[in-house]
C-alpha positions in Angstrom: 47.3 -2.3 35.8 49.4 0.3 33.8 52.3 -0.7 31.9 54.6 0.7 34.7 53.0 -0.8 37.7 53.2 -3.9 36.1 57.2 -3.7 35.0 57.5 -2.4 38.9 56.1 -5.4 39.9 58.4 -7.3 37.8 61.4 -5.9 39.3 60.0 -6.2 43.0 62.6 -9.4 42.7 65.4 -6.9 42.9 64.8 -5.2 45.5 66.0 -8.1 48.1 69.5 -7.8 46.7 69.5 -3.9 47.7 68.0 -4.7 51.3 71.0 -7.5 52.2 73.5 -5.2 51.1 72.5 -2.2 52.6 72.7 -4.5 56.2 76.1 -5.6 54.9 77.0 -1.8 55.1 75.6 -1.4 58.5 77.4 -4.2 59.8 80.4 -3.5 58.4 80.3 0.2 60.2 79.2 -1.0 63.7 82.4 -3.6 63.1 84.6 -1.2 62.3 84.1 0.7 65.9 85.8 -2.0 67.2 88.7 -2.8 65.5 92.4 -1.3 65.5 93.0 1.7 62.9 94.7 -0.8 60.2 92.2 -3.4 60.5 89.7 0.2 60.1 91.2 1.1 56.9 91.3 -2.0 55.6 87.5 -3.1 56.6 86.8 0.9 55.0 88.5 0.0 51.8 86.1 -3.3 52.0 83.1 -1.1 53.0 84.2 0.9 50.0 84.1 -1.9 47.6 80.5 -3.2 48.9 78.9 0.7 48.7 80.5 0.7 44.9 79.1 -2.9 44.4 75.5 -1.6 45.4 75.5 1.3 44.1 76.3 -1.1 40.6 73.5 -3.1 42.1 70.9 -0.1 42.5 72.1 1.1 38.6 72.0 -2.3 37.5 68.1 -2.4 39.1 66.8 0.7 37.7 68.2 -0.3 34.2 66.3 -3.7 34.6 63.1 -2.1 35.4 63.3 0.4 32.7 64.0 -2.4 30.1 60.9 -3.8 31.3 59.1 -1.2 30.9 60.1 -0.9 27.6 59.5 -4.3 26.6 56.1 -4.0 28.1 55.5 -1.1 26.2 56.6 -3.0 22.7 54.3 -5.8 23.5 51.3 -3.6 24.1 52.1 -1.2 21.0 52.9 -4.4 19.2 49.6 -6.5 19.9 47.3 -3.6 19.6 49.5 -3.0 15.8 48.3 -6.7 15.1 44.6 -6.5 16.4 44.3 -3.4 13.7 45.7 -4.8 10.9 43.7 -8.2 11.6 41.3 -6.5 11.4 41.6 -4.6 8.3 42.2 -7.2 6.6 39.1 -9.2 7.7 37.3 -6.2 6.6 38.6 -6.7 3.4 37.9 -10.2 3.2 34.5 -9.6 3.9 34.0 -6.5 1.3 35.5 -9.1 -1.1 33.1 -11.7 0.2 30.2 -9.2 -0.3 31.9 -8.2 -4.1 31.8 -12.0 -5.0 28.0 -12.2 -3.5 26.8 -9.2 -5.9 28.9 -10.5 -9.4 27.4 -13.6 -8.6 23.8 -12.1 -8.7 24.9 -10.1 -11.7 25.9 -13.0 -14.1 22.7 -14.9 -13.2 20.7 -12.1 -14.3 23.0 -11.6 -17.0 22.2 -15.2 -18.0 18.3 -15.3 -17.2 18.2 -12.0 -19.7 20.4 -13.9 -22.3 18.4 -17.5 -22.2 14.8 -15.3 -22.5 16.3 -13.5 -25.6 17.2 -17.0 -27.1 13.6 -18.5 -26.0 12.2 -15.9 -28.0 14.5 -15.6 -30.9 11.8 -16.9 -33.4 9.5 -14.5 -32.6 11.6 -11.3 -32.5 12.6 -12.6 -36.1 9.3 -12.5 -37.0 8.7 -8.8 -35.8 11.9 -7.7 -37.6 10.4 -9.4 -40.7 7.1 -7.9 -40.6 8.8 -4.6 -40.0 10.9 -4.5 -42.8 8.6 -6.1 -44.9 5.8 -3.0 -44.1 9.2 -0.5 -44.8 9.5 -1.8 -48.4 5.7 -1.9 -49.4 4.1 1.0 -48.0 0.2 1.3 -48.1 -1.1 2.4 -51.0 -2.1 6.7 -51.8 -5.9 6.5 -52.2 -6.0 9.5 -53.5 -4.4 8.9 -56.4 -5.4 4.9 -56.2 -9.2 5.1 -54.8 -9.6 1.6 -56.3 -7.7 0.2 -53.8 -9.7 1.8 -50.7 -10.4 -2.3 -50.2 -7.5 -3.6 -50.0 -5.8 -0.6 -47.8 -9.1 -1.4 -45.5 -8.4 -4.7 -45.1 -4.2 -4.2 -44.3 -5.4 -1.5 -41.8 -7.7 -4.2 -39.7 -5.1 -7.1 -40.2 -2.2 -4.4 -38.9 -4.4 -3.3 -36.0 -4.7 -6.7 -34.8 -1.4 -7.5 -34.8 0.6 -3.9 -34.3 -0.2 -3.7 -30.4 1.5 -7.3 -30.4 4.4 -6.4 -31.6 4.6 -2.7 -30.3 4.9 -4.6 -26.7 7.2 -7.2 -28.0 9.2 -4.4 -29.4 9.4 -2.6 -26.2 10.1 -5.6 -24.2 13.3 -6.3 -25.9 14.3 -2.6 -25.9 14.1 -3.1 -22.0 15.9 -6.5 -22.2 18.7 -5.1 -24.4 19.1 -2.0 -22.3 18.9 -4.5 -19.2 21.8 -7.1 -20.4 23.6 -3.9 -21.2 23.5 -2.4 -17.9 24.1 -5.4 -16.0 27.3 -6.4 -18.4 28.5 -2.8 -17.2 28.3 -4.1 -13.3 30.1 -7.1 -14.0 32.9 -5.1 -15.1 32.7 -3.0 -12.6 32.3 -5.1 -9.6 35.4 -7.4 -11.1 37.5 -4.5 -11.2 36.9 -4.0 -7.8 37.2 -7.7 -7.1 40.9 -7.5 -8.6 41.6 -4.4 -6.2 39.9 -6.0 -3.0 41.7 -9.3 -4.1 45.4 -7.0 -4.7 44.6 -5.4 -1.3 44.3 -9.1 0.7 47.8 -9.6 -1.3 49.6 -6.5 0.5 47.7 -6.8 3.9 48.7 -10.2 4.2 52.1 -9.5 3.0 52.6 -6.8 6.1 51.1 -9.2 8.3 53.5 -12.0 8.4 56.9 -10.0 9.4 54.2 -8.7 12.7 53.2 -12.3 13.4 56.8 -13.7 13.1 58.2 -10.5 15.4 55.3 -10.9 17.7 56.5 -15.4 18.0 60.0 -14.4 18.3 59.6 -11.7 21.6 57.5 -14.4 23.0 60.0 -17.5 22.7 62.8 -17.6 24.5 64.3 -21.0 23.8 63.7 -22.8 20.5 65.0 -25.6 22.4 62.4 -25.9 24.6 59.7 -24.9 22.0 61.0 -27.3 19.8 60.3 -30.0 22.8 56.7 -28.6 23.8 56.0 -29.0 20.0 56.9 -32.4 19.5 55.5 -33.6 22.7 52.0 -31.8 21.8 52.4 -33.8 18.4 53.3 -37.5 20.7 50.0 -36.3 22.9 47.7 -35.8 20.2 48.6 -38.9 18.0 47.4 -40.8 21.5 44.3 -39.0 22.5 41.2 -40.2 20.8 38.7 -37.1 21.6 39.3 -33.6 22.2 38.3 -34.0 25.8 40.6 -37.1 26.2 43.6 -34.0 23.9 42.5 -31.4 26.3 43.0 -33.5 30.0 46.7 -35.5 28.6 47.9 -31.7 27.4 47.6 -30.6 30.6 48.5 -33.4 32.6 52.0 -33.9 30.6 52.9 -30.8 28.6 54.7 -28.4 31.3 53.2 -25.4 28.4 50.3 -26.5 28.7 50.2 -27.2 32.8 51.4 -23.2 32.9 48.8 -22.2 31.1 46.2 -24.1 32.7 47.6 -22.8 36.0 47.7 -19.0 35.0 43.8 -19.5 33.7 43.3 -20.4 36.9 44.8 -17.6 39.1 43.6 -14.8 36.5 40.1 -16.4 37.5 41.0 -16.1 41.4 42.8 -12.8 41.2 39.3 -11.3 38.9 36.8 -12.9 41.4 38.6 -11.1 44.1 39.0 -7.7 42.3 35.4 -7.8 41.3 34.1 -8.5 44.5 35.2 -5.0 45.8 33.8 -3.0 42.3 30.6 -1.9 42.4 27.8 -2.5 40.6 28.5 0.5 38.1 32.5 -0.3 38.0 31.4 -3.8 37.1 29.4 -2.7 34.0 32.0 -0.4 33.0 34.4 -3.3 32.9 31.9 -5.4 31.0 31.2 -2.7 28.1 34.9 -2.8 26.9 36.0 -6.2 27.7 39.5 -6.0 25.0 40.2 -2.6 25.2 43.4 -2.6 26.8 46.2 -4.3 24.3 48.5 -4.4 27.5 46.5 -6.8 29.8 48.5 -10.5 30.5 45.0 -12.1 31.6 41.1 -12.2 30.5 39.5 -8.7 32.0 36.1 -10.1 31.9 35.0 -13.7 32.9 34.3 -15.8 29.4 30.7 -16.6 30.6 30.1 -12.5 31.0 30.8 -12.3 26.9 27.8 -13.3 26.0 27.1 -11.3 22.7 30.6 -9.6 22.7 32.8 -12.1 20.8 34.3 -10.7 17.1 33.9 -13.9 14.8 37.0 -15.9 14.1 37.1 -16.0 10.4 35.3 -13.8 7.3 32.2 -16.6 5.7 29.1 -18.2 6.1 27.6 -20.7 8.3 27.5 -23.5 6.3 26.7 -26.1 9.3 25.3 -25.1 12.8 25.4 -26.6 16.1 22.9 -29.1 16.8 22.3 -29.7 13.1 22.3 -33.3 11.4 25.7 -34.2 11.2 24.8 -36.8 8.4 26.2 -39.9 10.5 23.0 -40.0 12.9 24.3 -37.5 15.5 24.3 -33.5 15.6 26.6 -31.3 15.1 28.7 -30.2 18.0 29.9 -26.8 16.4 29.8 -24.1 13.9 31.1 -25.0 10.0 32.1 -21.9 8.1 32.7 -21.8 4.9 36.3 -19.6 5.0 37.9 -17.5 2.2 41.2 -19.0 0.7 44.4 -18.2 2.7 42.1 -16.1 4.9 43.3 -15.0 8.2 41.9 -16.5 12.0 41.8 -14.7 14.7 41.1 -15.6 18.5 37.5 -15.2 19.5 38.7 -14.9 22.9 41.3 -13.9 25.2 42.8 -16.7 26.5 46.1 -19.8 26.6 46.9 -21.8 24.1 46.0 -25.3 25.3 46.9 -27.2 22.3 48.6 -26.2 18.8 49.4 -28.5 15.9 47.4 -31.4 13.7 45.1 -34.0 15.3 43.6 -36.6 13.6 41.2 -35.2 10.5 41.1 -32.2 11.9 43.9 -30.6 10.2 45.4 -28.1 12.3 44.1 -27.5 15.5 44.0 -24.8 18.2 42.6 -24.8 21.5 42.0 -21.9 23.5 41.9 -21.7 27.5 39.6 -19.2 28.4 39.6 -19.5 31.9 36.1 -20.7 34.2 36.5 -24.2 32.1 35.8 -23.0 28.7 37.5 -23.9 26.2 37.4 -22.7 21.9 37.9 -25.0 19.8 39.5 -24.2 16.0 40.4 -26.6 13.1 40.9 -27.0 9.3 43.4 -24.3 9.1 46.4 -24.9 7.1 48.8 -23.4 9.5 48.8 -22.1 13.3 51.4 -19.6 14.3 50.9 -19.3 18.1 52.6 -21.5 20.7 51.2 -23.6 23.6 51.3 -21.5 26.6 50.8 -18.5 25.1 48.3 -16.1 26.0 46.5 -14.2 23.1 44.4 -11.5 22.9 40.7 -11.2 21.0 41.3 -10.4 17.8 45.0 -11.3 17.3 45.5 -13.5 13.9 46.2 -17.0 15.6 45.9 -19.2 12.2 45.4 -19.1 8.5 43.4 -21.4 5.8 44.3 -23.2 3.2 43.4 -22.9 -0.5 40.7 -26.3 0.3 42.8 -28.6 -1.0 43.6 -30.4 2.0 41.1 -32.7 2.7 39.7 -32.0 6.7 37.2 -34.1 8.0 34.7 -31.1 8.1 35.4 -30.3 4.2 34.6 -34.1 3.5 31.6 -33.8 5.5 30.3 -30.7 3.7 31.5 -31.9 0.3 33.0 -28.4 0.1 35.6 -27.8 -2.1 36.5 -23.9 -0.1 38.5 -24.7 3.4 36.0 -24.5 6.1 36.6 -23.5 9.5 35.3 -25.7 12.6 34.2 -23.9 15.7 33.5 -25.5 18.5 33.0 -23.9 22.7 33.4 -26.8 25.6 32.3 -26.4 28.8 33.6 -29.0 31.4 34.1 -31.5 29.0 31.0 -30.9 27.0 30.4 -29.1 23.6 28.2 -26.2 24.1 25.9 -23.9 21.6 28.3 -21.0 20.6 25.7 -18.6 19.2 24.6 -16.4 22.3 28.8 -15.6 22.6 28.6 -14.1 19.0 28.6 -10.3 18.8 25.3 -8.5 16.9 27.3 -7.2 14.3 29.1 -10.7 13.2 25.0 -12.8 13.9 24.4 -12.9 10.3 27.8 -15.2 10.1 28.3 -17.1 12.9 24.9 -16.7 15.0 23.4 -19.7 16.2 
């Protein structure tokens, strides 16, 4: 639905207040036929007054529907502004990721080259010796010595022995030095471009927050009740014992999250229904750009059609998967990634926000609705700046991490001193491999 239809549909509510007073006016002229001509002029003066009212009315309506219209229009150029710069800045976090990855490589190689010149520093001695030595006694002229034609016989066999020796030793630490030498250059290099990746992050972030803090402040509408949602979600997780257990008392006695578990419900209905009268080729169309419209209010694919079609939440590596040994006897319910610092979390998925705030060792939590029973699971973030209730889009920044320093129960696990990010999909109650959900392009770091 385009941005119009949907303000139209929005202001439908109006249009009752236009269809009573336009009967008003009929009534009043079919009253008037009957009445004396002071009683007319006064009921005219009275019709009068009604016309000018609706005619305020009608004004009043088109204003309304143009305002949202335009506030339609700001979300959608707002939340598609978000998604982009999100995503810049994860591209960044992984270039950064991949930077770190190579300097790495390049000051073990730097130290492999340094600890075989040191291994070996008795015997290149020995060469440089023997060198100089041979450039400060020269053998002898026979010529003008012919008596010592023995003894230049004898140096010649004892130096072809031993020249090949060190003519390869010589050439293999020409190639080490010119090694060390090339690979202190690419340290350099890739930490200057470290420091710019690094002062990029900085500035990204930086533009970032004013978005995220515009985008929470269009969506409330009463801290009040924000204020109440929040601390109740707070009350609700401090008694639930498992996520399942979090997940049924949210929406069971937050009204936030009651909404949102009703609106997952009817987007389901309402895209059954609408899909049942596409055909086959409509339906894949659908299916090969599942997010690309930043103005949609509800999922446009079902989650279990986004199979392979999912952005990853966070730039790192896998450093636990699903089904693993969880060290405790049991496996692993989700994914463990190890995160950047401060680095930014996006939704997965469209979907509500079942739950938002700190639960038990998880650190901060956030649990996404998305729809069909499915549910995404996120924790050990250091903050969340989404509210429950809210819908979200793929790819909007939901979260960020910490520096590590607070201790989650997936750090402790690990023994990780980075934050790590938990991931985990439920399905009716029940944790669920995430890895065929992952797109191809983000496999490598979050594929199961």
């Amino acid at each position: 639905m385009s941005v119009s239809g949907r303000a139209r549909k929005e202001a439908t509510t109006l249009a009752p207040v236009s269809a009573v007073l336009v009967a008003v006016s009929v009534a009043f002229s079919a009253q008037a036929e009957s009445q004396r001509p002071d009683e007319i002029s006064s009921k005219q003066q009275e019709l009068r007054g009604v016309e000018d009212t609706m005619g305020a009315a009608r004004e009043r309506a088109r204003q309304l529907e143009e305002q949202l219209i335009d506030n339609a229009a700001a979300r959608e150029r707002l939340s598609g502004a978000l998604i982009d710069a999100t995503l810049r800045l994860q591209e960044t976090e992984t270039r950064a990721v991949e930077i770190e990855e190579r300097l790495a490589t390049l000051t073990e190689n730097e130290r492999k080259i340094v600890s075989s010149l040191d291994g070996r520093r008795a015997l290149i001695i020995e060469i440089l010796t023997v060198l100089q030595r041979m450039g400060r006694r020269p053998p002898p002229a026979l010529m003008a010595r012919p008596q010592e034609i023995l003894e230049a016989v004898r140096a010649s066999l004892a130096l072809g022995a031993v020249l090949p020796q060190m003519r390869a030793e010589a050439r293999q630490l020409q190639h080490d030095l010119t090694e060390l030498q090339q690979t202190r250059d690419g340290v350099r290099r890739e930490q200057n471009l470290l420091s710019e990746q690094r002062a990029s992050l900085k500035t990204q972030r930086e533009r970032l927050e004013p978005m995220i803090a515009e985008r929470q402040e269009a969506i409330s509408t009463s801290q009040s009740a924000l204020q109440a949602e929040t601390e109740r979600a707070r009350a609700l997780a401090q008694r639930a014992t498992t996520l399942k257990d979090l997940i049924a008392r949210m929406e069971a006695e937050s009204a936030a999250a009651q909404r949102a578990a009703e609106a997952a419900r009817k987007a389901d209905e309402e895209r059954a229904k609408a899909q049942a009268n596409l055909s086959e080729r409509e339906r894949l169309k659908a299916l090969s750009a599942p997010f690309k419209d930043p103005a949609r209010l509800a999922p446009a694919v079902a989650f279990v059609d986004l199979k392979g079609r999912l952005p990853a939440p966070a730039s790192g590596q896998i450093v636990r998967r699903f089904g693993a040994p969880d060290g405790f006897g049991g496996k692993e319910k989700g994914l463990s990634i190890a995160a950047r610092e401060n680095g930014v979390v996006i939704a997965p998925c469209d979907g509500w926000i079942a739950f938002s705030g700190p639960y038990r060792s998880y650190g901060q939590l956030l649990i996404i609705n998305a729809g069909g029973g499915y549910y995404v699971v996120l924790a050990g973030m250091s903050r969340t700046n989404v509210n429950v209730g809210q819908f979200v889009l793929a790819g909007e920044p939901v979260a960020s991490m910490g520096d590590g320093a607070a201790q989650t129960a997936a750090t402790i696990a690990i023994g990780a001193k980075q934050p790590i990010l938990y991931v985990e999909f439920r399905k009716d109650g029940a944790s669920i491999d995430s890895g065929p959900w992952w797109a191809k392009s983000d496999s490598r770091k979050v594929g199961g």
